[in-house]
C-alpha positions as CSV (number, residue, x, y, z in Angstrom):
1,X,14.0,-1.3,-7.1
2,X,15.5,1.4,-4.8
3,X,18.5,0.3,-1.7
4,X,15.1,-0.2,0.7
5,X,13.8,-2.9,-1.2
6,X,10.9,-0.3,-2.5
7,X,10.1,-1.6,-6.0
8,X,6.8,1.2,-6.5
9,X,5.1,4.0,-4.8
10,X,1.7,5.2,-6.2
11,X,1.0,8.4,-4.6
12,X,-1.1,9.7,-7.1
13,X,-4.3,9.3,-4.8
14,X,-2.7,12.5,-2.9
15,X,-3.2,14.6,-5.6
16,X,-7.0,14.3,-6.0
17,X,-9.1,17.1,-5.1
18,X,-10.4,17.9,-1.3
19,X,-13.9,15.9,-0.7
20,X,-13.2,13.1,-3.2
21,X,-11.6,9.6,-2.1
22,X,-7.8,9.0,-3.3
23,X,-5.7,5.7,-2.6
24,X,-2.0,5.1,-2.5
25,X,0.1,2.5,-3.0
26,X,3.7,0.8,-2.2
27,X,5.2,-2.5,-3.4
28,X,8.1,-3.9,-0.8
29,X,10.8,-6.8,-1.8
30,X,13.3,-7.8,0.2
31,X,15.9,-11.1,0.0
32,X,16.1,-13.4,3.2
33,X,18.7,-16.0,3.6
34,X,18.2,-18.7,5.3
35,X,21.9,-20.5,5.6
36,X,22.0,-19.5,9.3
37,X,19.1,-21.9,10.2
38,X,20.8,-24.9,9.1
39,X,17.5,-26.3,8.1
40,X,16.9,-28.9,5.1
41,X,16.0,-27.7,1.5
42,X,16.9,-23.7,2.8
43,X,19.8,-23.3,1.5
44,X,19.6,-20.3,-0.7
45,X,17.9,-16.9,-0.5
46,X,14.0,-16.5,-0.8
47,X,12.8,-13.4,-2.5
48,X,9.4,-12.0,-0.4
49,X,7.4,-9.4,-1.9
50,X,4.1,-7.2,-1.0
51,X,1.7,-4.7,-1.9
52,X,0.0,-2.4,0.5
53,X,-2.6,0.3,-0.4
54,X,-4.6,2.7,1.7
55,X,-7.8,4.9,1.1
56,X,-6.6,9.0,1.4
57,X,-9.4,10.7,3.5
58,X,-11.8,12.6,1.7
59,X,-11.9,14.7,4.3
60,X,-8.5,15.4,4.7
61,X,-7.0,18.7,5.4
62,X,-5.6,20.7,2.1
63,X,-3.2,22.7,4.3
64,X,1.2,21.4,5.2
């Protein structure tokens, strides 16, 4: 895991050929505290994670 919390990036669906369907990925964790809410049973940090993907157009264009 990078400074930004970025733990993966899959852009390997960018690579596939014009006209056929590609998808990429990211995985995201990041540490919260929660000492400043002075709430009950929060006392120490909470690691949150996620995993977003999208579909690459097909259709895209090949050209910068």
């Amino acid at each position: 895991m990078d400074a930004r919390g970025i733990d993966a990036i899959d852009a390997s669906g960018l690579s596939v050929p014009i006209g056929q369907v590609g998808c990429t990925s990211v995985t995201v964790h990041c540490t919260v505290t929660f000492s400043d809410l002075l709430l009950p049973g929060t006392l120490g940090p909470k690691t949150l994670s996620d995993k977003f993907s999208s579909v690459a157009d097909a259709y895209r264009s090949g050209e910068g």
